[in-house]
PDB file of N, CA, C and O in Angstrom:
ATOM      1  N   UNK A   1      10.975 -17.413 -14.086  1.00  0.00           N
ATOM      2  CA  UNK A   1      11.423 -16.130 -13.605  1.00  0.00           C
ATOM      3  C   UNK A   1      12.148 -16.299 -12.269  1.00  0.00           C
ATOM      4  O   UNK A   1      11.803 -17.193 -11.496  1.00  0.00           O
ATOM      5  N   UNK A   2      13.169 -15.439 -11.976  1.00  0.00           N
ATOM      6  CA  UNK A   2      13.882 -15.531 -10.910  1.00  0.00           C
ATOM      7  C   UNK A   2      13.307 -14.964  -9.475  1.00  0.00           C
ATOM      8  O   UNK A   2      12.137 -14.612  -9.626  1.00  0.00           O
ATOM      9  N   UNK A   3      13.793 -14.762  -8.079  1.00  0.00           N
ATOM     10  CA  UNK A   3      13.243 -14.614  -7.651  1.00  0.00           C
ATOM     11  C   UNK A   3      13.393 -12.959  -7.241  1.00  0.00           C
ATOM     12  O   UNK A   3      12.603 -12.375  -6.499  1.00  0.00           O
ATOM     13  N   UNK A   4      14.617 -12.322  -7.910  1.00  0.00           N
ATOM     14  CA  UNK A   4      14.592 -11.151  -7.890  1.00  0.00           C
ATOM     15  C   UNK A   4      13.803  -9.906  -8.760  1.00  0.00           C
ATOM     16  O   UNK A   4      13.464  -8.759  -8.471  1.00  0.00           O
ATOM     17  N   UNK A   5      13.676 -10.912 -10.206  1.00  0.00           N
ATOM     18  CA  UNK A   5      12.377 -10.349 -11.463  1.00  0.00           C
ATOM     19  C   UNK A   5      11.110 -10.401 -10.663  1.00  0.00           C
ATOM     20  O   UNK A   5      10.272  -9.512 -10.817  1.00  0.00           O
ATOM     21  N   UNK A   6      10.910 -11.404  -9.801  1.00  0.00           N
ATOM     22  CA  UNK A   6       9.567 -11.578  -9.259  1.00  0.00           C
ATOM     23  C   UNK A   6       9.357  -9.906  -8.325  1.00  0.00           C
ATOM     24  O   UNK A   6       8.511  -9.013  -8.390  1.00  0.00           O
ATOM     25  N   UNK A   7      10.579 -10.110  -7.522  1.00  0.00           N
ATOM     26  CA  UNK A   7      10.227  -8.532  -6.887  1.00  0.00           C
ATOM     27  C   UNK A   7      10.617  -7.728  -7.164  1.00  0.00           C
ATOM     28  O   UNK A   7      10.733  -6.875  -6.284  1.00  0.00           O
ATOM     29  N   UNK A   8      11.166  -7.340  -8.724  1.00  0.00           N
ATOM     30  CA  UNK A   8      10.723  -6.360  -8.979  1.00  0.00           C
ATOM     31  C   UNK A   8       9.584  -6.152 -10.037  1.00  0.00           C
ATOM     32  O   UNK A   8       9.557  -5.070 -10.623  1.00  0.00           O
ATOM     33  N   UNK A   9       8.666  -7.080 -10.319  1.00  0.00           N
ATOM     34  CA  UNK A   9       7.884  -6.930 -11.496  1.00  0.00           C
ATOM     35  C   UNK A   9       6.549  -6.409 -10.027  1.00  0.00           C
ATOM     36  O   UNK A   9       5.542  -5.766 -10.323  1.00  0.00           O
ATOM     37  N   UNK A  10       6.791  -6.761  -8.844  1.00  0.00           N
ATOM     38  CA  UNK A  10       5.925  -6.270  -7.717  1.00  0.00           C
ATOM     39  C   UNK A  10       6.043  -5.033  -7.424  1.00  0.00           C
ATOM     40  O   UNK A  10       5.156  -4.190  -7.556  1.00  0.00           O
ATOM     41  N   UNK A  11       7.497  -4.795  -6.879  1.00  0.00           N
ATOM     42  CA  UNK A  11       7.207  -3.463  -6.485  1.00  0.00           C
ATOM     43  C   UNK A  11       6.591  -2.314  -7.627  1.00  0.00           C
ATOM     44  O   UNK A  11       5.961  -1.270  -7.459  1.00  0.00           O
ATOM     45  N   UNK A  12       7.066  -2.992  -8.821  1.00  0.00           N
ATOM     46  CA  UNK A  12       6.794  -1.946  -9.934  1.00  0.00           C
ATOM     47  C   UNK A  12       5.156  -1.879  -9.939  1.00  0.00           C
ATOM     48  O   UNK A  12       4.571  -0.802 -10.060  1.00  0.00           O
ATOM     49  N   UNK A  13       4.584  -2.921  -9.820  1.00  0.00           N
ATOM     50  CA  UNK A  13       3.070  -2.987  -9.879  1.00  0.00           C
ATOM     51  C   UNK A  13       2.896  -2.600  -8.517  1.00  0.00           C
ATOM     52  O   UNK A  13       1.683  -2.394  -8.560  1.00  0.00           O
ATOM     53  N   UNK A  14       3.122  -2.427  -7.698  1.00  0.00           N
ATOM     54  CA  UNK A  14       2.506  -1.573  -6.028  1.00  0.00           C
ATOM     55  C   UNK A  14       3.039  -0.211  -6.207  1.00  0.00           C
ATOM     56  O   UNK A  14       2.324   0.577  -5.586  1.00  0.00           O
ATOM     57  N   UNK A  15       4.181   0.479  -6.916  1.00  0.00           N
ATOM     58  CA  UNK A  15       4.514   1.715  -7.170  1.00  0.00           C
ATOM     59  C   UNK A  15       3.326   2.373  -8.080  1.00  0.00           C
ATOM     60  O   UNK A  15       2.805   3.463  -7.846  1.00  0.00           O
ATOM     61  N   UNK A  16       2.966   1.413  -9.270  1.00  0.00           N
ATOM     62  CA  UNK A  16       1.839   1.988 -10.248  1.00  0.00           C
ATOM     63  C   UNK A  16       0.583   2.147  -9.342  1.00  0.00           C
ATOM     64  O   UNK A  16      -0.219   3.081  -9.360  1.00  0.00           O
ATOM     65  N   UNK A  17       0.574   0.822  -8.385  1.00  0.00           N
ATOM     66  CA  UNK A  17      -0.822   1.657  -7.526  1.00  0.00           C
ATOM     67  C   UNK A  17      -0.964   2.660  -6.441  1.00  0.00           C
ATOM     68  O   UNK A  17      -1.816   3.366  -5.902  1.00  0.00           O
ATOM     69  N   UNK A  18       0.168   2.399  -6.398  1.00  0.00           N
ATOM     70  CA  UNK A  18       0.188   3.737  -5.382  1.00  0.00           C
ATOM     71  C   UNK A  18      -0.014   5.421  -6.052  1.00  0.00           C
ATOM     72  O   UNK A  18      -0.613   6.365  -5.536  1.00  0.00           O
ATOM     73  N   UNK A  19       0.748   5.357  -7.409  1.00  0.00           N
ATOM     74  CA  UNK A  19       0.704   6.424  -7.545  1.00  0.00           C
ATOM     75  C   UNK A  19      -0.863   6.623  -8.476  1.00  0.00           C
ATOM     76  O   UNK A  19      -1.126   7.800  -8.723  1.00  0.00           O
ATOM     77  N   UNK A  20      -1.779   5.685  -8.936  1.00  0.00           N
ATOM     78  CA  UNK A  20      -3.588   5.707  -9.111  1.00  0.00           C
ATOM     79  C   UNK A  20      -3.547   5.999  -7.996  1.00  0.00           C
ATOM     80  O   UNK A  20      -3.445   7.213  -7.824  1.00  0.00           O
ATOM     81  N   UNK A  21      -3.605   5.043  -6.580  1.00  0.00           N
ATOM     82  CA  UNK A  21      -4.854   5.102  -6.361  1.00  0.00           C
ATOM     83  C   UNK A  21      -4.087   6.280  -4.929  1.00  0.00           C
ATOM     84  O   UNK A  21      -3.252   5.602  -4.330  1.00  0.00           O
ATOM     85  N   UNK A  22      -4.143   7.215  -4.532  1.00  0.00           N
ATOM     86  CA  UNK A  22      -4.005   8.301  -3.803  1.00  0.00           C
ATOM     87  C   UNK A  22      -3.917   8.277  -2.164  1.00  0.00           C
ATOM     88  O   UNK A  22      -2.994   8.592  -1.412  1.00  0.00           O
ATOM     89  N   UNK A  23      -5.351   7.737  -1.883  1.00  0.00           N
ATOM     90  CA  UNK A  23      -5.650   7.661  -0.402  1.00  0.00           C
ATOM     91  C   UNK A  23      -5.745   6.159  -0.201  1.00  0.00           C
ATOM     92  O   UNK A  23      -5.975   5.476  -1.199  1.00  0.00           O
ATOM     93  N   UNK A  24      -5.589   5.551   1.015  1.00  0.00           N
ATOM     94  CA  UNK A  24      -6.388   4.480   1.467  1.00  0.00           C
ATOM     95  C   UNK A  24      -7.405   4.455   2.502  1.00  0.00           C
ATOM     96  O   UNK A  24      -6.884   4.357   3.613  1.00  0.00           O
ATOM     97  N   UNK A  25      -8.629   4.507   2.530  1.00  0.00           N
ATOM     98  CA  UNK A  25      -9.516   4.575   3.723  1.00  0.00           C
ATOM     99  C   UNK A  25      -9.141   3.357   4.153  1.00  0.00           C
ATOM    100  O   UNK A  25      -8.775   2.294   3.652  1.00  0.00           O
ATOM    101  N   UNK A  26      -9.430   4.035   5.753  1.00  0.00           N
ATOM    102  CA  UNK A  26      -9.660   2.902   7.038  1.00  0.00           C
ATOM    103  C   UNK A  26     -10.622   3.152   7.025  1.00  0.00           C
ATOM    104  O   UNK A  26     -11.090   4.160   6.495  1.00  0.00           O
ATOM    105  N   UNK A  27     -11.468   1.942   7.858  1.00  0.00           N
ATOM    106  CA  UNK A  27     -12.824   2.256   8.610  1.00  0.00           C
ATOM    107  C   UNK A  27     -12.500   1.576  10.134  1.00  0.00           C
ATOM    108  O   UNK A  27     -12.117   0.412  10.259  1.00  0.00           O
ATOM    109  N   UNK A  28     -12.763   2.684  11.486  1.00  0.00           N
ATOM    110  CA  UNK A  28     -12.549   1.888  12.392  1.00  0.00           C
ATOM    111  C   UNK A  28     -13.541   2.296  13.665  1.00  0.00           C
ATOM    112  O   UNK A  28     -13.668   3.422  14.147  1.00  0.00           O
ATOM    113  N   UNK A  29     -14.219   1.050  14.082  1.00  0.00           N
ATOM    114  CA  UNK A  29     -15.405   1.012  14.950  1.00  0.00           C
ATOM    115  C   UNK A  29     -15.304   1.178  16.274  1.00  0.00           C
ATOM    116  O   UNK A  29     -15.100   0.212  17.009  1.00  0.00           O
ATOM    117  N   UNK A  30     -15.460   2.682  16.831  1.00  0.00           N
ATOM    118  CA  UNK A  30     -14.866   2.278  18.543  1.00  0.00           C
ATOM    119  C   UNK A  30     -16.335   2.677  19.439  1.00  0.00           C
ATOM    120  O   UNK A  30     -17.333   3.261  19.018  1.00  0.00           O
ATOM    121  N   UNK A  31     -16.058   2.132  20.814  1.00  0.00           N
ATOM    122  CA  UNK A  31     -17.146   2.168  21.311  1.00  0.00           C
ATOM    123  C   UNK A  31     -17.334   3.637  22.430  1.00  0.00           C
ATOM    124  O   UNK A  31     -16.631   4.040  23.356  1.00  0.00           O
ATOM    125  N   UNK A  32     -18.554   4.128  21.854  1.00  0.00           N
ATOM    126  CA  UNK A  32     -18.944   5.467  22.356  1.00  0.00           C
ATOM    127  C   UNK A  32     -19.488   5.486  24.434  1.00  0.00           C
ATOM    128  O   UNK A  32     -18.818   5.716  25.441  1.00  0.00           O
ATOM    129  N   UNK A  33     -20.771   5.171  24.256  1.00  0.00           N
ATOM    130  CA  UNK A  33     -20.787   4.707  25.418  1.00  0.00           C
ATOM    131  C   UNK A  33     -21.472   3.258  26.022  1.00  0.00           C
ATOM    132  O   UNK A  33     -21.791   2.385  25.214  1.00  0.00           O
ATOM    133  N   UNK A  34     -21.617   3.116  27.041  1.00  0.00           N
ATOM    134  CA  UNK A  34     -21.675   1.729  26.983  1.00  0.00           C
ATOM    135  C   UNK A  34     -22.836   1.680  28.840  1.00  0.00           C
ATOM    136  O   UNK A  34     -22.282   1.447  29.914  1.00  0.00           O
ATOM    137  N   UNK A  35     -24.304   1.940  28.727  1.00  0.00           N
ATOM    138  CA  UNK A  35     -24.919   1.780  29.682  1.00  0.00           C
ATOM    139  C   UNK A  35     -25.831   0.622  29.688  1.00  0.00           C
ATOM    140  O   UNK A  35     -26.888   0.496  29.071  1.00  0.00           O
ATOM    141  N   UNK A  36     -24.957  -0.605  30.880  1.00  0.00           N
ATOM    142  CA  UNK A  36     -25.978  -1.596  31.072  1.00  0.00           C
ATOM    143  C   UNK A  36     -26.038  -2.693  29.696  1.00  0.00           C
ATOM    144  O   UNK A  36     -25.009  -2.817  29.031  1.00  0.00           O
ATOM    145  N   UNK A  37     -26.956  -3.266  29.411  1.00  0.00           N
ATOM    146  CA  UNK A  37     -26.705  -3.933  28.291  1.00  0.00           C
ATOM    147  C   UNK A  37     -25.803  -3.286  26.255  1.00  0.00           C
ATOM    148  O   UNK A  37     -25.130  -3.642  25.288  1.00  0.00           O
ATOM    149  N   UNK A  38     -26.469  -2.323  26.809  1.00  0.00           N
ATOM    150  CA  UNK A  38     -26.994  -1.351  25.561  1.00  0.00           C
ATOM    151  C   UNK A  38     -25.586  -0.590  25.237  1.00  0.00           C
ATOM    152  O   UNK A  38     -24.870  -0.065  26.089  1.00  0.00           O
ATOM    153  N   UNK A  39     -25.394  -0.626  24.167  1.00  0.00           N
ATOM    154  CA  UNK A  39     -23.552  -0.454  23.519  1.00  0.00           C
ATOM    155  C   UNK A  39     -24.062   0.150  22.449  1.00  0.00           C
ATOM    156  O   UNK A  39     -24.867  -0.262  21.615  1.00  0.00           O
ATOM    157  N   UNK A  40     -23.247   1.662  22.610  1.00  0.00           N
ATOM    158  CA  UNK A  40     -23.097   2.877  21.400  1.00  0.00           C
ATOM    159  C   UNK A  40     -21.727   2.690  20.293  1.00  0.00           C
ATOM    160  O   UNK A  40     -20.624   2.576  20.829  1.00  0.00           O
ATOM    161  N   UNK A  41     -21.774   2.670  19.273  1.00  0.00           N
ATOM    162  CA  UNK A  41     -20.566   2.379  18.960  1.00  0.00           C
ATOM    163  C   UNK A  41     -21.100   3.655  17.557  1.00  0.00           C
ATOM    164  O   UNK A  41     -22.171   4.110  17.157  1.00  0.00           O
ATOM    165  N   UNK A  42     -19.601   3.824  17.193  1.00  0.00           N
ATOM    166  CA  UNK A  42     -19.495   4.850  16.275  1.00  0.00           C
ATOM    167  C   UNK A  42     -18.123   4.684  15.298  1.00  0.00           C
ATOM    168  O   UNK A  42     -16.954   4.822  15.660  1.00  0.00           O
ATOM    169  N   UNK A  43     -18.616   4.351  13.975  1.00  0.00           N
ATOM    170  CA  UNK A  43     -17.569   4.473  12.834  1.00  0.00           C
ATOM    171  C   UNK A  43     -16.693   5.346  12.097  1.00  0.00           C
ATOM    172  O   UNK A  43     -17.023   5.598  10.939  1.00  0.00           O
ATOM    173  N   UNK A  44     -15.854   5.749  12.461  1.00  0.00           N
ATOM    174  CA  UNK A  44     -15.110   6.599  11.486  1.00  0.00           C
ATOM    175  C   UNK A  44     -14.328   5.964  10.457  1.00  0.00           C
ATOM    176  O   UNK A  44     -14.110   4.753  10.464  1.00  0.00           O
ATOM    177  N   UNK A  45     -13.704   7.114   9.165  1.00  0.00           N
ATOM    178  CA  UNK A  45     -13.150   6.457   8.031  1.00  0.00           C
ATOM    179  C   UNK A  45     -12.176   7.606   8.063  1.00  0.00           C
ATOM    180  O   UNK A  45     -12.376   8.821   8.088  1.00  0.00           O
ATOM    181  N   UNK A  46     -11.143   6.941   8.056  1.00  0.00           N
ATOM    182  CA  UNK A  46      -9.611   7.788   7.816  1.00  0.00           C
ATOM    183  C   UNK A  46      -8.781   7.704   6.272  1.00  0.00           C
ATOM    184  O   UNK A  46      -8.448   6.701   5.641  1.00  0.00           O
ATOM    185  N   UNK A  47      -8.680   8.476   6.098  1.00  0.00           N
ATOM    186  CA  UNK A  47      -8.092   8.667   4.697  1.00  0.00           C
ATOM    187  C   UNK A  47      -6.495   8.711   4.761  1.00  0.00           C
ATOM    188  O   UNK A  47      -6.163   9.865   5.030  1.00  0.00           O
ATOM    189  N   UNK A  48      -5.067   7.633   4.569  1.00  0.00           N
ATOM    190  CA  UNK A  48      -4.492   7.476   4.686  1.00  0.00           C
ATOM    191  C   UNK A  48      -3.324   7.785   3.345  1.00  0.00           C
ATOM    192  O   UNK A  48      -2.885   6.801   2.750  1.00  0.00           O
ATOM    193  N   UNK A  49      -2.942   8.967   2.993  1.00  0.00           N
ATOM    194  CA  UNK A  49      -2.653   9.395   1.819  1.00  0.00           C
ATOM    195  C   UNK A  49      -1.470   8.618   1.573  1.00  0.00           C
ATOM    196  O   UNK A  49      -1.027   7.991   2.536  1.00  0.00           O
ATOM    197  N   UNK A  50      -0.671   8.509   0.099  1.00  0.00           N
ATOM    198  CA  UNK A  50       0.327   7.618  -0.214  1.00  0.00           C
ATOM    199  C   UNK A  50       1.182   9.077  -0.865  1.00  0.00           C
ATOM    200  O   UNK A  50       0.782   9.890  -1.698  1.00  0.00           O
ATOM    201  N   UNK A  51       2.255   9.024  -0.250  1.00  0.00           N
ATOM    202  CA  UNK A  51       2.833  10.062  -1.271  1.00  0.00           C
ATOM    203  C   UNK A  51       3.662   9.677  -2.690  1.00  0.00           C
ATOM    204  O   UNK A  51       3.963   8.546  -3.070  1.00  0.00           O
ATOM    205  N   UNK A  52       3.893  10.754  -3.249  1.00  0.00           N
ATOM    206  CA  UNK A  52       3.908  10.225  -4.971  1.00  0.00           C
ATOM    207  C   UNK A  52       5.380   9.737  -4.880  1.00  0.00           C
ATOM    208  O   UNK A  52       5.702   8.832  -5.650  1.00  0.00           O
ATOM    209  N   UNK A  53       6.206  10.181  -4.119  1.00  0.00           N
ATOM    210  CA  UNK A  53       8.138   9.773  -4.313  1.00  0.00           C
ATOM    211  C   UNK A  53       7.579   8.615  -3.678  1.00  0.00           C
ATOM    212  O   UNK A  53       8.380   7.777  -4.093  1.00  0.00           O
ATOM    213  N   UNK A  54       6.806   8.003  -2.996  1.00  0.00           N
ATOM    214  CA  UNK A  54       7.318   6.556  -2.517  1.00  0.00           C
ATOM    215  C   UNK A  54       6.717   5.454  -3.884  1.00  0.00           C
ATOM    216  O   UNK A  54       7.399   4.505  -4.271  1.00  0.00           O
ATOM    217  N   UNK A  55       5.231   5.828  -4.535  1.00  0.00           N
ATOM    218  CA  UNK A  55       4.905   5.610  -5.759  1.00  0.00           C
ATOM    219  C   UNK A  55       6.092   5.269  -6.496  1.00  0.00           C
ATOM    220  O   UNK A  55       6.341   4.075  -6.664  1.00  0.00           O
ATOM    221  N   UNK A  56       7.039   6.356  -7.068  1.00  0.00           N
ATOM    222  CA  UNK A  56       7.891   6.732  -7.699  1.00  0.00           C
ATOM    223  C   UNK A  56       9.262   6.194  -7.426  1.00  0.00           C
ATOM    224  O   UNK A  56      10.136   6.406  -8.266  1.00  0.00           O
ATOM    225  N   UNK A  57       9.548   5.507  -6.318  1.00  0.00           N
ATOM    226  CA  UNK A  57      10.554   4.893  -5.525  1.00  0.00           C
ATOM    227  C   UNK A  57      10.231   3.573  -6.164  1.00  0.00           C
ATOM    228  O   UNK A  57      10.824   3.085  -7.126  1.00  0.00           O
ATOM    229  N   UNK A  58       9.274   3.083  -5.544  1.00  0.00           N
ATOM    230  CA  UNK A  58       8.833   1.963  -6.031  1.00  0.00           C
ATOM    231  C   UNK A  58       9.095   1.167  -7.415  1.00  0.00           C
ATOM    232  O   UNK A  58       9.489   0.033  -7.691  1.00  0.00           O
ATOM    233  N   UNK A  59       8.622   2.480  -8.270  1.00  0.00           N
ATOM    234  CA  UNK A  59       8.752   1.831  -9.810  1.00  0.00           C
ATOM    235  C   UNK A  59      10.388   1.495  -9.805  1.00  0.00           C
ATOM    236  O   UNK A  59      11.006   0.433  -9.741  1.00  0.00           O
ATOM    237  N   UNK A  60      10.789   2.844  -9.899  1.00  0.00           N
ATOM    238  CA  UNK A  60      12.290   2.843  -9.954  1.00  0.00           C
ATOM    239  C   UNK A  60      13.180   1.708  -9.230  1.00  0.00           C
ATOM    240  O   UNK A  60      13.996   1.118  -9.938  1.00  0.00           O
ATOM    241  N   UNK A  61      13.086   1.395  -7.986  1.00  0.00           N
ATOM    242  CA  UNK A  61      13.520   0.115  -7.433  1.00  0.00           C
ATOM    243  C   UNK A  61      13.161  -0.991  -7.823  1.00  0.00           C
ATOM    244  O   UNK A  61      13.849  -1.937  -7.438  1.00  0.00           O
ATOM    245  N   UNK A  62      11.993  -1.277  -8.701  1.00  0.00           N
ATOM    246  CA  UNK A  62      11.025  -2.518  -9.060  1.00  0.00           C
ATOM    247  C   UNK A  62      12.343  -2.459 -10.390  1.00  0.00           C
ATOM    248  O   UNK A  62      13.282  -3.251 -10.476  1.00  0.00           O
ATOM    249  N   UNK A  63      12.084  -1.406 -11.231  1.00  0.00           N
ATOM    250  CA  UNK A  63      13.003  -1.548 -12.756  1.00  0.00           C
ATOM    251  C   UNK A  63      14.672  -1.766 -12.459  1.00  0.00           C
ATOM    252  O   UNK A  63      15.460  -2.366 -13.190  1.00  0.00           O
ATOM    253  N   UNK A  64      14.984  -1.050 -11.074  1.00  0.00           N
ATOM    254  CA  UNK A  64      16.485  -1.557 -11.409  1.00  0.00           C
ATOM    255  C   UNK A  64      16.842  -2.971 -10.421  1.00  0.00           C
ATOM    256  O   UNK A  64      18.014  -3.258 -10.174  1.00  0.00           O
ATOM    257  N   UNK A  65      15.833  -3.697  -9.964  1.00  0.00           N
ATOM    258  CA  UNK A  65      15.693  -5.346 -10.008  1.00  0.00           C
ATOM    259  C   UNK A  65      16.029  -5.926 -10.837  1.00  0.00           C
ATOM    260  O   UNK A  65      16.849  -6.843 -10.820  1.00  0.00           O
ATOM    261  N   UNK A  66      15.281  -5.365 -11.981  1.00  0.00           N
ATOM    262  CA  UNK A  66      14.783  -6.342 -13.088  1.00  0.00           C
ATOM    263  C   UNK A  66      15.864  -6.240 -14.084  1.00  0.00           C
ATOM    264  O   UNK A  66      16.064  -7.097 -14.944  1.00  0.00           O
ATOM    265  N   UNK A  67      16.522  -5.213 -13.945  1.00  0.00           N
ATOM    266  CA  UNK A  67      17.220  -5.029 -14.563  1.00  0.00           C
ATOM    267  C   UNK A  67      18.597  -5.381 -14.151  1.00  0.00           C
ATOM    268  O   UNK A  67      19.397  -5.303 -15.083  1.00  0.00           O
ATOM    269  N   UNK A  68      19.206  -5.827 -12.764  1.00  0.00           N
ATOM    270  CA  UNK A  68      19.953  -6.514 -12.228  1.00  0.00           C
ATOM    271  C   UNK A  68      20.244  -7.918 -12.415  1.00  0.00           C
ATOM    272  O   UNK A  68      21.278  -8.575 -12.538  1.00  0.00           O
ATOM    273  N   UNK A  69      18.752  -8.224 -12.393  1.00  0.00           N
ATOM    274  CA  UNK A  69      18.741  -9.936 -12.678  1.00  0.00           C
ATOM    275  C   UNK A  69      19.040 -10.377 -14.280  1.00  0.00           C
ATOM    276  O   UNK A  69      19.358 -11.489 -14.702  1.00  0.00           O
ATOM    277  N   UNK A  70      18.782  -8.865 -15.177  1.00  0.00           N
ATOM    278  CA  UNK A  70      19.198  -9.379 -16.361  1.00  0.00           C
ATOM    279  C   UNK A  70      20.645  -9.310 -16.691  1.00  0.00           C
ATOM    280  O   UNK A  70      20.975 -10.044 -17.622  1.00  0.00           O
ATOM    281  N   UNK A  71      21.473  -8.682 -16.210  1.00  0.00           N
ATOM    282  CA  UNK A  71      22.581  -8.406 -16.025  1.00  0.00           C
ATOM    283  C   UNK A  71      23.460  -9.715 -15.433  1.00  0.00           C
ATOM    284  O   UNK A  71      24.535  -9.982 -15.971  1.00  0.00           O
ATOM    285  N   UNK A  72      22.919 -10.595 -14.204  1.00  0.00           N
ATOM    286  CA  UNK A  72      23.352 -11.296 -13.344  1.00  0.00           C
ATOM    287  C   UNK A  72      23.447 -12.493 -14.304  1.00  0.00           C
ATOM    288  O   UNK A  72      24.458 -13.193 -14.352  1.00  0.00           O
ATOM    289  N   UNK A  73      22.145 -12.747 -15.218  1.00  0.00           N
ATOM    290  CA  UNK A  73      22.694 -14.092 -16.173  1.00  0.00           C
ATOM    291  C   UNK A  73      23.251 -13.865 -17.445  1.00  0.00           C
ATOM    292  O   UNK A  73      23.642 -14.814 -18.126  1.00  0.00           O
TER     293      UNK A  73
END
């Protein structure tokens, strides 16, 4: 496979996950307070949404790769 089939047989497979899988959580640990030895720390989780046209971008740019490189030989 060439190296342009390669990216687009990717983006097409990161477009399909994007448009499953919806959100991406973070998890990120910062420190609350901090007296003397003794350290408070506190986790939050952020939900980092993917929107569906970039999903949808994706495929579409992944297929007309692939479809370039078949063209090119």
């Amino acid at each position: 496979m060439r190296p342009l089939a390669i990216l687009g047989v990717v983006l097409i497979v990161l477009g399909i996950a994007g448009l499953v899988v919806r959100e991406i959580p973070v998890r990120h640990t910062e420190e609350v307070a901090k007296i003397g030895p003794v350290t408070a720390t506190q986790t939050t989780e952020t939900n980092y949404p993917i929107p569906t046209y970039a999903g949808i971008v994706a495929v579409l740019a992944g297929a007309a790769l692939i479809f370039m490189d078949r063209r090119r030989s």
